[in-house]
C-alpha positions in Angstrom: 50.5 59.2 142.7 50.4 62.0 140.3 47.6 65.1 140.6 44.6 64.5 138.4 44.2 66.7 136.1 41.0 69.0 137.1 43.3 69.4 140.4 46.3 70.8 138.7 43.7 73.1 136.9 42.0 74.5 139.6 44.9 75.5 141.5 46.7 77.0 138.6 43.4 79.5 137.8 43.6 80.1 141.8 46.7 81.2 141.9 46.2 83.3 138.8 43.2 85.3 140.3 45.9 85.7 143.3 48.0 87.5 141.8 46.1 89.5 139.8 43.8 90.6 142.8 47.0 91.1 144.9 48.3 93.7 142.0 45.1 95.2 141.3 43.6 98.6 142.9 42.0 98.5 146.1 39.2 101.1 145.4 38.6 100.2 141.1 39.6 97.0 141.4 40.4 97.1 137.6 43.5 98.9 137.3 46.9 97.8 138.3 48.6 99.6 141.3 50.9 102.2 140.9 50.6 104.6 143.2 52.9 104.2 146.9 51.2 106.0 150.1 53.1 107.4 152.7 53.9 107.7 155.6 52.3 104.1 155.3 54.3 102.2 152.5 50.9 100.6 150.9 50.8 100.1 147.5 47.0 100.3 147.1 45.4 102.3 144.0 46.1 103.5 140.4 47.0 106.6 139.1 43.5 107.9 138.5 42.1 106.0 141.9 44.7 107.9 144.3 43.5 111.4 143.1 40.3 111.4 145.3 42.4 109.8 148.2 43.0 111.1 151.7 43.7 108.3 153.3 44.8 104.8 152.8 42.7 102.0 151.6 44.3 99.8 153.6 45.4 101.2 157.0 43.3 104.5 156.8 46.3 106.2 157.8 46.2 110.4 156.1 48.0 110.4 153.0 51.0 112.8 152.9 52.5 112.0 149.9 52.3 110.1 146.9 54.9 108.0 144.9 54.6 106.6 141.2 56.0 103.0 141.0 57.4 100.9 138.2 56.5 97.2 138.6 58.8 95.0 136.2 
């Protein structure tokens, strides 16, 4: 028996939100992420987001250096 259709929907637009959220800043929430932490590995801000950062978002490990990633 086949999926109704409000079903199919609803877990398409979940999905959706997702992935968006999972590629989406951690502090702005607005901007995509960009920015790698390390020693940690997290990708967790934007460009303009990581400026003001110390530590991670995410592990709240101190920041020692910053890489600039290219999602495609």
């Amino acid at each position: 028996m086949p999926f109704p259709p409000e079903t199919i929907n609803t877990k398409t637009t979940n999905m959706a939100e997702a992935t968006r959220s999972h590629h989406t800043c951690t502090t702005c929430k607005q901007r995509p992420k960009t920015m790698l932490l390390l020693p940690c590995s997290h990708l967790a801000a934007c460009e303009q987001c990581v400026a003001d950062m110390s530590c991670c978002p995410m592990c709240s490990k101190t920041v020692s250096c910053v890489l600039r990633t290219f999602i495609i």
